[in-house]
mmCIF file of the N, C-alpha and C atoms, coordinates in Angstrom:
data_MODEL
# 
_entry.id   MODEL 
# 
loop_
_atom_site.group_PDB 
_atom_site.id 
_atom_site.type_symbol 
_atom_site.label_atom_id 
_atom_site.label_alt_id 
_atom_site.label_comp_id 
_atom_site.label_asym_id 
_atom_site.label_entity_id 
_atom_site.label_seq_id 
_atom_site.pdbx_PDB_ins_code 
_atom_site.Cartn_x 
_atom_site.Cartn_y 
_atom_site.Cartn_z 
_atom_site.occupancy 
_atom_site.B_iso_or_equiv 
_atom_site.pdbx_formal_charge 
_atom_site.auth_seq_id 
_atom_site.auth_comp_id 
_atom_site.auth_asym_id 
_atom_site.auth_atom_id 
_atom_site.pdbx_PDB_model_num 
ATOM 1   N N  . UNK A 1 1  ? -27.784 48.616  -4.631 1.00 0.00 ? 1  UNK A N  1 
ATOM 2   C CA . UNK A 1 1  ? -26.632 48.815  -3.773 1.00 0.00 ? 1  UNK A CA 1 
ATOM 3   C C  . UNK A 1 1  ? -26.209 47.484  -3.143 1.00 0.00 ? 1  UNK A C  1 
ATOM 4   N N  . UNK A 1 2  ? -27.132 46.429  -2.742 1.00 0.00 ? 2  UNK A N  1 
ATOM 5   C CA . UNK A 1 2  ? -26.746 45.444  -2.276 1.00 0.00 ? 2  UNK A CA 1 
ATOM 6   C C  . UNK A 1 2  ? -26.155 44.688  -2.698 1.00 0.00 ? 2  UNK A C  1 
ATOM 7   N N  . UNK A 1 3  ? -26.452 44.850  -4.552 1.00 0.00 ? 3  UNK A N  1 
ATOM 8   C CA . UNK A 1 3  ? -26.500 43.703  -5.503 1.00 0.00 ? 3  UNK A CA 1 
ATOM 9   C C  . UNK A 1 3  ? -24.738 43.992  -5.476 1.00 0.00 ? 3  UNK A C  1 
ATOM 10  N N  . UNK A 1 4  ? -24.516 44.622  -5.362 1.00 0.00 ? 4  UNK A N  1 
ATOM 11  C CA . UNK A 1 4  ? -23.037 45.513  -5.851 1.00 0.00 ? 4  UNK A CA 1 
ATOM 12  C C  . UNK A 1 4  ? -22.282 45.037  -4.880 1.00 0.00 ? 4  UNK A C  1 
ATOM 13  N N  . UNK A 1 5  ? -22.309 45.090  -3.355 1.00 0.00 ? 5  UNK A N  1 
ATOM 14  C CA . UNK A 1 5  ? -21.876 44.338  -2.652 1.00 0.00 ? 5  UNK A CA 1 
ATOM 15  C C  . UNK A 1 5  ? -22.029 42.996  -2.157 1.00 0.00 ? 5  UNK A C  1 
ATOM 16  N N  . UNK A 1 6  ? -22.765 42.133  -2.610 1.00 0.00 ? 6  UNK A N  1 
ATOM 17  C CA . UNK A 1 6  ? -22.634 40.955  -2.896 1.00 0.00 ? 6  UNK A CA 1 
ATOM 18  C C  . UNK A 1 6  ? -21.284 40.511  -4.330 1.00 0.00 ? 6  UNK A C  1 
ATOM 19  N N  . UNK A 1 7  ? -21.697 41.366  -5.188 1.00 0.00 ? 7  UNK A N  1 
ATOM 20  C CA . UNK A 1 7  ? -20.825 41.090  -6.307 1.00 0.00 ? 7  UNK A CA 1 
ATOM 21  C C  . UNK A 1 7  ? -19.792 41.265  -5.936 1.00 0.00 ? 7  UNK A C  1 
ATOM 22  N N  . UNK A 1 8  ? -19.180 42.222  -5.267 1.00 0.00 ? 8  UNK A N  1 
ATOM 23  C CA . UNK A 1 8  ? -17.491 42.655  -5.401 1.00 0.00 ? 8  UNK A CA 1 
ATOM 24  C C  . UNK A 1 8  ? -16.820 41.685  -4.118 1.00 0.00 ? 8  UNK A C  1 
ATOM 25  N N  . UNK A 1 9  ? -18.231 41.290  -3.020 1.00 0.00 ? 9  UNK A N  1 
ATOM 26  C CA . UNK A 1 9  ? -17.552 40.030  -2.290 1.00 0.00 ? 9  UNK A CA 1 
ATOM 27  C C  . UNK A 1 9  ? -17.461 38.372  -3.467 1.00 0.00 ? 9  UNK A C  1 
ATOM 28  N N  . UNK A 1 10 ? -18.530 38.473  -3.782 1.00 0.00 ? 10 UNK A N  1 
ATOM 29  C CA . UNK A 1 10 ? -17.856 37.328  -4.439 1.00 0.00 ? 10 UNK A CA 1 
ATOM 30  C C  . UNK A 1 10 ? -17.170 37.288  -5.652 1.00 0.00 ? 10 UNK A C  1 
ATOM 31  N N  . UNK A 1 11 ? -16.776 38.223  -5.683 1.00 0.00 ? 11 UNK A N  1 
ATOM 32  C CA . UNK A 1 11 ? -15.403 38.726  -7.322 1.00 0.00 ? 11 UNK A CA 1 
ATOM 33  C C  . UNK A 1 11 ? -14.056 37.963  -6.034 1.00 0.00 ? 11 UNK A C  1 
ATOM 34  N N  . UNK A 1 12 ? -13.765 38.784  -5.042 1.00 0.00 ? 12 UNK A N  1 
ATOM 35  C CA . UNK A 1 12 ? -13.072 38.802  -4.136 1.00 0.00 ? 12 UNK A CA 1 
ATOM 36  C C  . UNK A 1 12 ? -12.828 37.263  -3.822 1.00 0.00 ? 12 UNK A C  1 
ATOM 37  N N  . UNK A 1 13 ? -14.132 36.444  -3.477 1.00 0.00 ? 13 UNK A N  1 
ATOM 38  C CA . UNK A 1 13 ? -13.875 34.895  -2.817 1.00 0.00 ? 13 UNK A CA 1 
ATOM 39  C C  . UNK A 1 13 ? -13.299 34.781  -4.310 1.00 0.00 ? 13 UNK A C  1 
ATOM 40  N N  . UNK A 1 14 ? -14.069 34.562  -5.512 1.00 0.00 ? 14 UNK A N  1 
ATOM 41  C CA . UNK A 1 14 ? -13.100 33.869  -6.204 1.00 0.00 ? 14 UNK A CA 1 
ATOM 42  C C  . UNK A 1 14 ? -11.864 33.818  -6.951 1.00 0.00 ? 14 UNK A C  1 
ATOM 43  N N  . UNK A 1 15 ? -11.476 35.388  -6.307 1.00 0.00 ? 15 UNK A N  1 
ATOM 44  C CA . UNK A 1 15 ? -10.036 35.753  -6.700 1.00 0.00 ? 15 UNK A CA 1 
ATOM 45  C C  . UNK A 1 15 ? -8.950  34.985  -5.636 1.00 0.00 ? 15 UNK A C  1 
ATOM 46  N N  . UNK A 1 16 ? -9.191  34.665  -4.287 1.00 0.00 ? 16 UNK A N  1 
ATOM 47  C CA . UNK A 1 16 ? -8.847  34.335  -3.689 1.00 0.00 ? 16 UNK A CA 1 
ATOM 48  C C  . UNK A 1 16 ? -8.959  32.704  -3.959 1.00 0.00 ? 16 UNK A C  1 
ATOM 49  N N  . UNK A 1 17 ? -9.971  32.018  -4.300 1.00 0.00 ? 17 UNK A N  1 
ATOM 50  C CA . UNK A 1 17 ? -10.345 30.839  -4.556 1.00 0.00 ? 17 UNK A CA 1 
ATOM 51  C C  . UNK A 1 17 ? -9.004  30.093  -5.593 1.00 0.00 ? 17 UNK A C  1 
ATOM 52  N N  . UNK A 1 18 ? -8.906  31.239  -6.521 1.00 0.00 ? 18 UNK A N  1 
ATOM 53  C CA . UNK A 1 18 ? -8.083  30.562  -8.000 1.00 0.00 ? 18 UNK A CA 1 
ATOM 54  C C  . UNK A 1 18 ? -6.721  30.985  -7.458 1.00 0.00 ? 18 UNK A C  1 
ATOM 55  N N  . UNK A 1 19 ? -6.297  31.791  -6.246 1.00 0.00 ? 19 UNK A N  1 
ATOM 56  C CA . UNK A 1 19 ? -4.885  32.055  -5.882 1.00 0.00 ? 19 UNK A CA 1 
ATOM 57  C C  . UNK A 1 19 ? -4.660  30.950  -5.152 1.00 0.00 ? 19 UNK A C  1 
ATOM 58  N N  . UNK A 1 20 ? -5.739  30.008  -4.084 1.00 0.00 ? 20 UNK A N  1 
ATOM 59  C CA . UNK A 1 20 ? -5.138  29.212  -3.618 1.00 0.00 ? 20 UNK A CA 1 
ATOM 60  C C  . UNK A 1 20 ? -5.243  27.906  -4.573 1.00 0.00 ? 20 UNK A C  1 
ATOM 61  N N  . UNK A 1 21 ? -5.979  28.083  -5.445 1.00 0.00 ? 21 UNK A N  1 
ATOM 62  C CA . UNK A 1 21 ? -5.615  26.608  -6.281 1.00 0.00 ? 21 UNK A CA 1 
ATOM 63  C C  . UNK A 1 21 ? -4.517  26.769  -7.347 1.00 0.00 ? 21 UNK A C  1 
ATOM 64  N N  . UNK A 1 22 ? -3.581  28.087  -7.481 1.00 0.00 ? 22 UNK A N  1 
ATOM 65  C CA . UNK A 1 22 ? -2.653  28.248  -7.981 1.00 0.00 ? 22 UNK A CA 1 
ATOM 66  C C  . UNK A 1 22 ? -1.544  27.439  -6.875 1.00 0.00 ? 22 UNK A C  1 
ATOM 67  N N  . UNK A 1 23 ? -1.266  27.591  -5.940 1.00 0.00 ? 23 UNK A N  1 
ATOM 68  C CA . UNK A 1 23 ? -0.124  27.721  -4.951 1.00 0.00 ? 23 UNK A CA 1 
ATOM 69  C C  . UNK A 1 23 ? -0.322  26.591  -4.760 1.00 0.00 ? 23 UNK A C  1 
ATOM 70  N N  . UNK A 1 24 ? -1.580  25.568  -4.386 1.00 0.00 ? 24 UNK A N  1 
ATOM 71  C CA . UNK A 1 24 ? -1.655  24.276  -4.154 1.00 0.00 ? 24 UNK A CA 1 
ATOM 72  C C  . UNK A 1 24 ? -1.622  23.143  -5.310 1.00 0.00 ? 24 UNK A C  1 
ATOM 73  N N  . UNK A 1 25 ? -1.946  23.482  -6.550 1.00 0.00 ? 25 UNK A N  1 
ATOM 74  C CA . UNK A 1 25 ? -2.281  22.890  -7.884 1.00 0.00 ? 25 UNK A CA 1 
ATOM 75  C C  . UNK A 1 25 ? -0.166  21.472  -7.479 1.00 0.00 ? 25 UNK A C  1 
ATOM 76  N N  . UNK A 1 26 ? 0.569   22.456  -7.632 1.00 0.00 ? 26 UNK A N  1 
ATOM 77  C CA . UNK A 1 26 ? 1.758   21.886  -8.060 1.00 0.00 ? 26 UNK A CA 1 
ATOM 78  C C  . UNK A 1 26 ? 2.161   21.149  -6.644 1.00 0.00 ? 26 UNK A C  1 
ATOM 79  N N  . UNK A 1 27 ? 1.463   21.461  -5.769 1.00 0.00 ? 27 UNK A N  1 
ATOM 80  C CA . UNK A 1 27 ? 1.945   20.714  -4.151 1.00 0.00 ? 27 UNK A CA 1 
ATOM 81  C C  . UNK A 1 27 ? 0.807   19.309  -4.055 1.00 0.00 ? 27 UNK A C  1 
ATOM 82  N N  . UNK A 1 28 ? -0.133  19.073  -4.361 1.00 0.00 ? 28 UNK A N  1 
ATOM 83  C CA . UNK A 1 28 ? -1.012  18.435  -4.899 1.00 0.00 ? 28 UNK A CA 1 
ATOM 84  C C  . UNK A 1 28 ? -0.302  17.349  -5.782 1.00 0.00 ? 28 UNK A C  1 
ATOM 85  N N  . UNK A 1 29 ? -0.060  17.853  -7.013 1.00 0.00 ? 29 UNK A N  1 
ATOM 86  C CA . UNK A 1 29 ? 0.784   16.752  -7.448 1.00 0.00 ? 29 UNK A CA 1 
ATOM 87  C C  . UNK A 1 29 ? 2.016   16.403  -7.662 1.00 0.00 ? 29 UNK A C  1 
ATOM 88  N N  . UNK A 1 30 ? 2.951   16.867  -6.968 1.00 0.00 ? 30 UNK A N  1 
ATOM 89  C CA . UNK A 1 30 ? 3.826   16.365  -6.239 1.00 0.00 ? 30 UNK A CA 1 
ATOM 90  C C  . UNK A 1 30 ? 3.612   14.695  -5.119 1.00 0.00 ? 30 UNK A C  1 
ATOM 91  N N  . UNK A 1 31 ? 2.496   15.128  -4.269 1.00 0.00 ? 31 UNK A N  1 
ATOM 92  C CA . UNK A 1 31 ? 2.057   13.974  -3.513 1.00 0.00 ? 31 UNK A CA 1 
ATOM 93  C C  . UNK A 1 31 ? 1.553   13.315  -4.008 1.00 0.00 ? 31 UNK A C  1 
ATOM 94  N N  . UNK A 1 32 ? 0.554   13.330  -5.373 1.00 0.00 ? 32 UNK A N  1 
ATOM 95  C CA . UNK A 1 32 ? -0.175  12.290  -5.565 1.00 0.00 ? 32 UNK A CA 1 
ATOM 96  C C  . UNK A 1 32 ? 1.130   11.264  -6.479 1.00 0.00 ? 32 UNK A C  1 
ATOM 97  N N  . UNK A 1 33 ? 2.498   11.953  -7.015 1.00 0.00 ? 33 UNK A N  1 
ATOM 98  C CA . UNK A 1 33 ? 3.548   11.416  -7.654 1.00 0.00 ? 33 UNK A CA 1 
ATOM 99  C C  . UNK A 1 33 ? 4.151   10.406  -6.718 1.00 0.00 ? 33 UNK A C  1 
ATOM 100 N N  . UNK A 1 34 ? 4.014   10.948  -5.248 1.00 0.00 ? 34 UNK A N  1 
ATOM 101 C CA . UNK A 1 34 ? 4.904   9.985   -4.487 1.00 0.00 ? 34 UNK A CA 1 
ATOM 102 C C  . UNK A 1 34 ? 3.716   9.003   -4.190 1.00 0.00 ? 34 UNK A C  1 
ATOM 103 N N  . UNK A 1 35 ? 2.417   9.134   -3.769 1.00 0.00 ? 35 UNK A N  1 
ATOM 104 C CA . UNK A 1 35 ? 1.987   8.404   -3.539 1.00 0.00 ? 35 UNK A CA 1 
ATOM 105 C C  . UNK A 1 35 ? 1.544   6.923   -4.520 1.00 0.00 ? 35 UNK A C  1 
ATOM 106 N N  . UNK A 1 36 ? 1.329   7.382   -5.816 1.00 0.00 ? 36 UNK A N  1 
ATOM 107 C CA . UNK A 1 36 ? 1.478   6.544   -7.158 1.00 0.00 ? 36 UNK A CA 1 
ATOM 108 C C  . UNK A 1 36 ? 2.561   5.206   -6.913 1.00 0.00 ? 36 UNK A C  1 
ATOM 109 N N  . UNK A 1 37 ? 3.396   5.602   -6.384 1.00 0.00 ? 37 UNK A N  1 
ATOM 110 C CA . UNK A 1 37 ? 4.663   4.447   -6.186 1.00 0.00 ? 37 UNK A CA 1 
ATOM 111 C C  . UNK A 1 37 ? 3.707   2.954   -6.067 1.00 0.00 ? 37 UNK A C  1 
ATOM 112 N N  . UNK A 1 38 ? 4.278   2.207   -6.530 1.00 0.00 ? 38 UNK A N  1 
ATOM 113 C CA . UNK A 1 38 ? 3.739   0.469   -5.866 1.00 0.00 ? 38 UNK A CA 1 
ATOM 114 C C  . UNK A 1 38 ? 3.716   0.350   -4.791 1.00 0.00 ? 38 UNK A C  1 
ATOM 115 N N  . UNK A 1 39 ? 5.074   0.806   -4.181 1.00 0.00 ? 39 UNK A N  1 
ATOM 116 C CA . UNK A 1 39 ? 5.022   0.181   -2.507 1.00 0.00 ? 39 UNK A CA 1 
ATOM 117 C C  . UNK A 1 39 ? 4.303   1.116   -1.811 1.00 0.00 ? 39 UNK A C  1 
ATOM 118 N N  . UNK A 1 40 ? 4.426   2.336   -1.635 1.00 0.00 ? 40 UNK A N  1 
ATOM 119 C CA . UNK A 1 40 ? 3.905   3.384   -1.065 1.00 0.00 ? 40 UNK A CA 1 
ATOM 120 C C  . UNK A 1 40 ? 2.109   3.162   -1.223 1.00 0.00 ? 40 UNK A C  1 
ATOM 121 N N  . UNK A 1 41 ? 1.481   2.538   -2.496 1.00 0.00 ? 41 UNK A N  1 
ATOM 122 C CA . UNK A 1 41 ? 0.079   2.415   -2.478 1.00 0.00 ? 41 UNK A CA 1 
ATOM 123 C C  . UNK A 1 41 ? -0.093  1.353   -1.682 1.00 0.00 ? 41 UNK A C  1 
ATOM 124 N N  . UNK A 1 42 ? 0.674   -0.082  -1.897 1.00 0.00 ? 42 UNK A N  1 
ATOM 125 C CA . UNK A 1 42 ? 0.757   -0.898  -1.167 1.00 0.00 ? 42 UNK A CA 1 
ATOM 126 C C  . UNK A 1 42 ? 0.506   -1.269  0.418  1.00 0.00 ? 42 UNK A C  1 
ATOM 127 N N  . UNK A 1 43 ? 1.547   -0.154  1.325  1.00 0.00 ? 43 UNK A N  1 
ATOM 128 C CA . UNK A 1 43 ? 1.552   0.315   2.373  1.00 0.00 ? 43 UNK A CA 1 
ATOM 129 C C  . UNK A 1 43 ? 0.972   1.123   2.794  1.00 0.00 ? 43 UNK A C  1 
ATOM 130 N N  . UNK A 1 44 ? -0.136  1.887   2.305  1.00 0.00 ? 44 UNK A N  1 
ATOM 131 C CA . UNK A 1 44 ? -1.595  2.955   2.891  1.00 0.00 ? 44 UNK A CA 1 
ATOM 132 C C  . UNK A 1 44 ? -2.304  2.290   3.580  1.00 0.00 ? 44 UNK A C  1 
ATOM 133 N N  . UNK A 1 45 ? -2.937  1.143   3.215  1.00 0.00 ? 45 UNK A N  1 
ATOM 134 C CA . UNK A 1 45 ? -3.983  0.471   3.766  1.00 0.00 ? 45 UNK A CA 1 
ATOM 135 C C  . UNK A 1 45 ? -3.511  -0.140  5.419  1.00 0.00 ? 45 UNK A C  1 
ATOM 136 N N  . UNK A 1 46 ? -2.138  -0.743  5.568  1.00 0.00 ? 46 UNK A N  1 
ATOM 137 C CA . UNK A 1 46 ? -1.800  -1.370  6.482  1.00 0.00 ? 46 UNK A CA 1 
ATOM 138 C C  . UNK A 1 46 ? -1.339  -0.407  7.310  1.00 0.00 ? 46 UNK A C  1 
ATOM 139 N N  . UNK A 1 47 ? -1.298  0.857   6.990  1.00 0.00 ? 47 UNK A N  1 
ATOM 140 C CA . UNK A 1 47 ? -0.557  2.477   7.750  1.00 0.00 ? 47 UNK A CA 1 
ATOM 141 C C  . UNK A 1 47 ? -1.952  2.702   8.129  1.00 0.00 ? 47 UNK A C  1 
ATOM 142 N N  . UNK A 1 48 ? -3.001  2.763   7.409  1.00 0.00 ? 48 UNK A N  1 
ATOM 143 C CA . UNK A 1 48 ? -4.194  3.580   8.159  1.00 0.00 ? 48 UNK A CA 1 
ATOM 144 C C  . UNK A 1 48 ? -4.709  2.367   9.240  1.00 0.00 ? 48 UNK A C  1 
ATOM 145 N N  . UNK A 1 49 ? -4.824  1.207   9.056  1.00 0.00 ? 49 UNK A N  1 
ATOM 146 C CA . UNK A 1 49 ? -5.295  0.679   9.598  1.00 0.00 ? 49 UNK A CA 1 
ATOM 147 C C  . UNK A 1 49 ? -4.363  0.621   11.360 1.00 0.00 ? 49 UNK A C  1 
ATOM 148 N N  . UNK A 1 50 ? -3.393  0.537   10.776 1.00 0.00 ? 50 UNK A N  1 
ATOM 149 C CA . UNK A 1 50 ? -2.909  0.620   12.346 1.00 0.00 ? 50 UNK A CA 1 
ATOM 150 C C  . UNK A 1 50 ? -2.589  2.409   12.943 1.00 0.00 ? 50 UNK A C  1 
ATOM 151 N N  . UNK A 1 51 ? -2.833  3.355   12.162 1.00 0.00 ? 51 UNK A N  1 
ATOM 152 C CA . UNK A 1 51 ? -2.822  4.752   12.730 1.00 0.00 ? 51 UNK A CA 1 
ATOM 153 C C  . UNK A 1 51 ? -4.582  4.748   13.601 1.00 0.00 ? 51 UNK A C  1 
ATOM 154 N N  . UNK A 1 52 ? -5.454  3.716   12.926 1.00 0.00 ? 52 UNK A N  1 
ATOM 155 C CA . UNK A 1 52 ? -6.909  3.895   13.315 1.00 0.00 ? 52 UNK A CA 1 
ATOM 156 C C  . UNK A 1 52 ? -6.948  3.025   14.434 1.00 0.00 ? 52 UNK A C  1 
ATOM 157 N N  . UNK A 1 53 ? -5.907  2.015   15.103 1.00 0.00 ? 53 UNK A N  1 
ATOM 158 C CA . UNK A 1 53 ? -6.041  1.243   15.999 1.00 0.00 ? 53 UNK A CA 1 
ATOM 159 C C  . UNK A 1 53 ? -6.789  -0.280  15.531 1.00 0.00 ? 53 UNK A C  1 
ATOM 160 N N  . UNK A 1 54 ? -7.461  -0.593  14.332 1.00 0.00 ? 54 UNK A N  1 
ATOM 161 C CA . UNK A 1 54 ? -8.109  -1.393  13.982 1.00 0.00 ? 54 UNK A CA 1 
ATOM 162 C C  . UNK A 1 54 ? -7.597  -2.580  13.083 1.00 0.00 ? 54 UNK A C  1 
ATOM 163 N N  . UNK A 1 55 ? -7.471  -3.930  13.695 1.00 0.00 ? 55 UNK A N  1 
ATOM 164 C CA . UNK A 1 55 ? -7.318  -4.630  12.836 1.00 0.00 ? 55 UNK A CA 1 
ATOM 165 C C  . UNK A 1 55 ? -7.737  -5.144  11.781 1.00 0.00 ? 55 UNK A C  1 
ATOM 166 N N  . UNK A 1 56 ? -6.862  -6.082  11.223 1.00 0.00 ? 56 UNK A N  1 
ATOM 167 C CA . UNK A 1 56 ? -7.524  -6.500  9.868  1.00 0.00 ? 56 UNK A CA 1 
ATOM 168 C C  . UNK A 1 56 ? -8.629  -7.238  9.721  1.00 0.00 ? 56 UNK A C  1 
ATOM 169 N N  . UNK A 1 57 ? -9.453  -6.921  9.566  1.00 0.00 ? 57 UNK A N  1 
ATOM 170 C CA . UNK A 1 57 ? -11.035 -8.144  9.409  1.00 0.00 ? 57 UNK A CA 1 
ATOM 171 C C  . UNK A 1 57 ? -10.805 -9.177  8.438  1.00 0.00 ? 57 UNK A C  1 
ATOM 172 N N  . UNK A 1 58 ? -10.358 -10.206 8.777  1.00 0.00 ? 58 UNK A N  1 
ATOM 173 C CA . UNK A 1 58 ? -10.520 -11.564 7.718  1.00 0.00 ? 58 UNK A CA 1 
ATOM 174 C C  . UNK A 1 58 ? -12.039 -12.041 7.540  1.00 0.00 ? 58 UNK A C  1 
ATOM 175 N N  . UNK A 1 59 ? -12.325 -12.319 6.373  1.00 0.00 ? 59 UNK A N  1 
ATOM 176 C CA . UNK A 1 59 ? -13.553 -12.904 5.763  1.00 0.00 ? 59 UNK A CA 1 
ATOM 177 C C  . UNK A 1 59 ? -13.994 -14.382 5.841  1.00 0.00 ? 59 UNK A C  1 
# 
């Protein structure tokens, strides 16, 4: 009896699991399209660094 309800919960998580990687799959790469850009990769590093408050460490 237990075994049965363990099973039909996790039938359940991974029905739910593959619905949200349906709905997110195409929103996902969408962003990783914009982020791909030259300038846009370019400009991450100098965006996080000043969203983190931290300057640039020269070597």
């Amino acid at each position: 009896m237990e075994i049965e309800r363990l099973t039909a919960q996790l039938n359940q998580h991974g029905f739910e699991l593959e619905h949200t990687a349906a709905e997110l799959g195409p929103r996902v790469e969408r962003i990783m399209a914009f982020l791909e850009q030259p300038l846009i990769g370019a400009t991450l590093p100098w965006l996080l660094r000043r969203l983190l408050s931290r300057p640039y460490r020269r070597r």
